[in-house]
C-alpha positions, 0 to 999 in steps of 0.5 A: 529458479525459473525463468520468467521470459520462457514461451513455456511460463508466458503461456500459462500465463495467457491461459491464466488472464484470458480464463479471468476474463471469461469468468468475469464476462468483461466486455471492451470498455471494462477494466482488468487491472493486473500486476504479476510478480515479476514485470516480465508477467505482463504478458499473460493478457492474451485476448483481453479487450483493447482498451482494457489493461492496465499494470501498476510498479511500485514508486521506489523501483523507479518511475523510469520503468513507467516509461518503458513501453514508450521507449520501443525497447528494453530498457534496464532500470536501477532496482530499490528496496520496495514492498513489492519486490517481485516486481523490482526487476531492473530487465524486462524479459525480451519476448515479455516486453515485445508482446506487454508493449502492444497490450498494456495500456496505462502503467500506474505508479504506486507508494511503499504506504499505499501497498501496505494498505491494499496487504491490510485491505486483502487480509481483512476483506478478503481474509487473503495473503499477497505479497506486495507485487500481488497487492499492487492493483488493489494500491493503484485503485486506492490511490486514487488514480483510477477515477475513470473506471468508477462503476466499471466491472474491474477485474483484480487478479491478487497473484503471489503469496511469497512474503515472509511472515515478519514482512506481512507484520511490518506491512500491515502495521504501516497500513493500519498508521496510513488508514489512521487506525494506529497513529504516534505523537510526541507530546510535553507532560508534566514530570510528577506524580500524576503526569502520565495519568492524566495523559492516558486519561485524556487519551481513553477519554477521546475512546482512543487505546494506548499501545506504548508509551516512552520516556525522554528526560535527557535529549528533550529542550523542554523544560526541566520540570516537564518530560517528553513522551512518545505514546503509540495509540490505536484508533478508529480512523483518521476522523477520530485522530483528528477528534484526539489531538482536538481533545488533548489540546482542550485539556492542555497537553501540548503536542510537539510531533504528531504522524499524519493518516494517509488518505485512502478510501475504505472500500466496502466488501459483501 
């Protein structure tokens, strides 16, 4: 282990933003939005322009995090699972608060859906692997809360890769659903020969891919000579979920339980 509120690990810290900082000739009134594995690595703003810092803690560590800076002291707050466990940290390191509360000037709070989008968004545009405290930033601009720095030279620092090869599945599993580009419902067909076929039928005519299907007979109130079929499909974007659930109800095949796309915009990499 190491401990995270030595001078020694804050001081690598504050050489590692302020050389971001001058690499990306940030000017006051520019955006660095950062996050750290650990809250106690707030710390590492060194000289960043006033005015121009910004965190971001997961939703399920506690929104009473968020209020830490205004307490004027530390504060322990009760830990959750969260993607991004290595910011749950229910104690901010002493000297790490007394230098954080003076620099930081907003703290954004983000959803378990919205860090798993920002893990798929690295692995494709950037062909990178984070942990979800790295991801972070990212989940802040994507949900949308940070309107005010559009157009602005905006640093985001993706520091921590300590994510266990299962987890970064589960993660980008969950961001291809909140992006709209795998989705699930339920849906009543008839229990015949041909009943299914149609189903996928339907399903490969809206252009949409069948990942897995499942039957229930026993705990359906549907009628007897029907079954219920929970089918995973994949698709392009939460547009084309909308053009699917159009189509399987033109042909009839009435839909009982379907998942909602988030929505998050797509940004665009060069």
């Amino acid at each position: 282990g190491f401990d995270s509120d030595a001078p020694s690990f804050i001081e690598g810290f504050g050489w590692f933003s302020n050389s971001g900082v001058d690499n990306y000739m940030l000017n006051p009134g520019e955006g660095v939005f950062i996050s750290l594995p650990s809250a106690a690595k707030l710390t590492f703003v060194g000289e960043v322009p006033q005015g121009a810092l910004s965190t971001a803690i997961p939703t399920g560590f506690s929104i009473r995090a968020s209020q830490v800076p205004q307490a004027g002291k530390v504060t322990t707050v009760q830990a959750k699972p969260t993607l991004a466990d290595g910011l749950a940290v229910p104690t901010i390191g002493a000297r790490s608060f007394d230098i954080a509360r003076t620099r930081v000037d907003r703290v954004v709070t983000v959803s378990e859906e919205h860090l798993a989008l920002a893990i798929l968004r690295i692995v494709e545009g950037e062909k990178g692997v984070v942990e979800g405290a790295g991801a972070a930033p990212l989940a802040a601009f994507l949900s949308g809360q940070l309107s005010e720095l559009r157009g602005k030279r905006v640093a985001l620092l993706h520091c921590g890769g300590n994510i266990d090869p299962t987890v970064l599945g589960r993660a980008i599993g969950r961001g291809l659903v909140v992006d709209g580009r795998m989705t699930q419902f339920t849906a009543i067909i008839a229990d015949r020969p041909g009943g299914l076929a149609e189903l996928t039928a339907a399903v490969a005519a809206g252009g949409a891919c069948v990942k897995q299907i499942e039957h229930e007979r026993a705990f359906t109130s549907a009628d007897i000579s029907t079954v219920q079929v929970l089918c995973t499909v994949e698709t392009r974007d939460a547009a084309h979920v909308e053009e699917l659930h159009g189509l399987l109800q033109g042909r009839g095949i009435r839909v009982i339980a379907r998942t909602q796309p988030g929505a998050c915009p797509m940004p665009k990499y060069t």
